[in-house]
C-alpha positions in Angstrom: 77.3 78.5 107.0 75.7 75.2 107.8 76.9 71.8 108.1 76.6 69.9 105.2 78.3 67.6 102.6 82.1 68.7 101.9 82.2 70.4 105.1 85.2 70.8 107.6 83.8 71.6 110.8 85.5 72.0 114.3 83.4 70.3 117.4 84.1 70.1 120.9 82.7 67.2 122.4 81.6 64.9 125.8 81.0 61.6 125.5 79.5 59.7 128.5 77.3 56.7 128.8 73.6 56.3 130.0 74.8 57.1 133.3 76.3 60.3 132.8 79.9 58.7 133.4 82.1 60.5 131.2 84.0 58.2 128.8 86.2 61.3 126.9 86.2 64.5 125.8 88.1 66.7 123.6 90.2 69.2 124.5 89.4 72.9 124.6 93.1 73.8 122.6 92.1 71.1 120.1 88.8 70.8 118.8 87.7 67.6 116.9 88.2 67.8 113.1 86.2 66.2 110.8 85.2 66.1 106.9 81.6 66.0 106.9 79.2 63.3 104.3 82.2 60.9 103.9 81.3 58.3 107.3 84.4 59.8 109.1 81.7 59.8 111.7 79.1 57.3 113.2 76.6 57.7 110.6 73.1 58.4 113.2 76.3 61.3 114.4 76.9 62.8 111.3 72.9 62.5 110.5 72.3 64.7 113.4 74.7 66.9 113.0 73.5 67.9 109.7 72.2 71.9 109.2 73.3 72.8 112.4 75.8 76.1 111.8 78.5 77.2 114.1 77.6 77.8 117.9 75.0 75.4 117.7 74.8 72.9 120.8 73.5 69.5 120.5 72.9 66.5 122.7 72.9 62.9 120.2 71.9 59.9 122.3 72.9 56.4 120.5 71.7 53.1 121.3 74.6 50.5 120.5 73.1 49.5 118.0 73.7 52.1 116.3 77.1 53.3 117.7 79.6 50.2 118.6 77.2 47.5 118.6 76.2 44.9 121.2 78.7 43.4 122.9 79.3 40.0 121.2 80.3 36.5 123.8 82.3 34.9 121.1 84.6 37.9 121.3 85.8 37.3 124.5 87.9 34.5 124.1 91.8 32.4 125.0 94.6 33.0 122.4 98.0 32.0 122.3 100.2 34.9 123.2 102.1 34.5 119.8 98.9 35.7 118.4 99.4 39.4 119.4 101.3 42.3 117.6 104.3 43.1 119.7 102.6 42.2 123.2 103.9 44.4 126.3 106.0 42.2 128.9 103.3 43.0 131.6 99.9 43.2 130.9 97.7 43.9 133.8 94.0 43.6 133.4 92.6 46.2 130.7 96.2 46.8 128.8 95.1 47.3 125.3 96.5 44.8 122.5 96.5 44.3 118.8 95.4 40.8 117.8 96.5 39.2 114.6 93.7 38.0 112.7 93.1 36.9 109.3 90.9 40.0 108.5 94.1 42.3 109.8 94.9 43.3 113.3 92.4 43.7 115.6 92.1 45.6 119.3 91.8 43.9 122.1 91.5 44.4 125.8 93.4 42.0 128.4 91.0 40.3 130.7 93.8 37.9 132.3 97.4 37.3 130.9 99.0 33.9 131.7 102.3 32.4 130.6 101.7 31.3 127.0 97.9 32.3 126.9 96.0 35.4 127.1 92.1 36.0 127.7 90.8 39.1 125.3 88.3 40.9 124.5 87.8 42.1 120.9 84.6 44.0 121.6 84.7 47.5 121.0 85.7 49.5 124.7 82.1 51.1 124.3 80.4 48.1 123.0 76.9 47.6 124.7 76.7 51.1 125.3 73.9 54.1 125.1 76.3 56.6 124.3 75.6 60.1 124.6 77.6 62.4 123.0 76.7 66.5 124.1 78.8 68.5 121.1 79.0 72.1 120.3 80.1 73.5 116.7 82.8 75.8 116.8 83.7 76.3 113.2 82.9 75.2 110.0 84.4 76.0 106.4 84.6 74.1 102.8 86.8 71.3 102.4 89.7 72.4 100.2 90.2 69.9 97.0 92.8 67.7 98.2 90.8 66.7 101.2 87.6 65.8 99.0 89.8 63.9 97.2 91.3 62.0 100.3 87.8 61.8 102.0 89.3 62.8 104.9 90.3 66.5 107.0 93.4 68.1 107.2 93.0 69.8 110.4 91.4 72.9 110.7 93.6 75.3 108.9 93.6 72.5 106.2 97.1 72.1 107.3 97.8 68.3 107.8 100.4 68.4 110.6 100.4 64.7 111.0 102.3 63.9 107.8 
């Protein structure tokens, strides 16, 4: 079987940057799930991923601009701390926070926390980034009706365990 549209398919993954730094992985017990042809990936990862059938191993180099984008000045800014979702009593440098903005909350990463204020930064963590993700295909099946209709997985059994 080959990846296409309506396909669940089980990867494993390593992402690192340009540098070869690692930035995550998944884990050998618990593959990455994912409904392919409904942009539950980055779309140039799902494009690449395309036709490949199980065992296959693939390297996918993305530019930021066409993973998370470049990283963006006026996203790094001071905001009153009353302006974050339930904010942790200590927040050292790089404590992740949810901003409330008026498109919905947003995540943010502490540069410096003061008294009343905070300095974020709302750019995404890999932001700026040439991302390289090196992903084999362990299994892949048909998405069952309920997922189609949801547009997302349900795990690999089709079993949503989350729920």
């Amino acid at each position: 079987m080959k990846i296409e549209k309506s396909c669940v398919v089980a990867l494993q993954y390593v992402l690192a940057d340009q540098d070869g730094s690692e930035l995550e992985r998944s884990m050998q017990a618990s593959p990455m799930v994912y409904l392919h042809g409904y942009r539950n990936l980055l779309p140039d990862l799902e494009a690449a991923l395309t036709g490949l059938e199980e065992g296959a191993e693939i390297q996918v180099e993305l530019p930021p601009e066409r993973a998370y984008g470049l990283r963006d000045d006026s996203a790094v800014q001071r905001v009153s701390m009353k302006h974050l979702i339930k904010p942790p009593r200590k927040m050292p440098p790089g404590t992740l926070v949810q901003l409330n903005t008026k498109s919905g909350p947003r995540d943010a990463v502490v540069i410096k926390a003061g008294k009343f204020n905070v300095d974020i930064d709302s750019n995404h963590p890999y932001a700026g980034k040439n991302l390289v993700f090196s992903i084999t295909i362990e299994k892949i099946r048909s998405a069952t009706a309920t997922e189609l209709s949801h547009g997302h997985s349900h795990g690999f059994d089709g079993q949503d365990h989350h729920h």
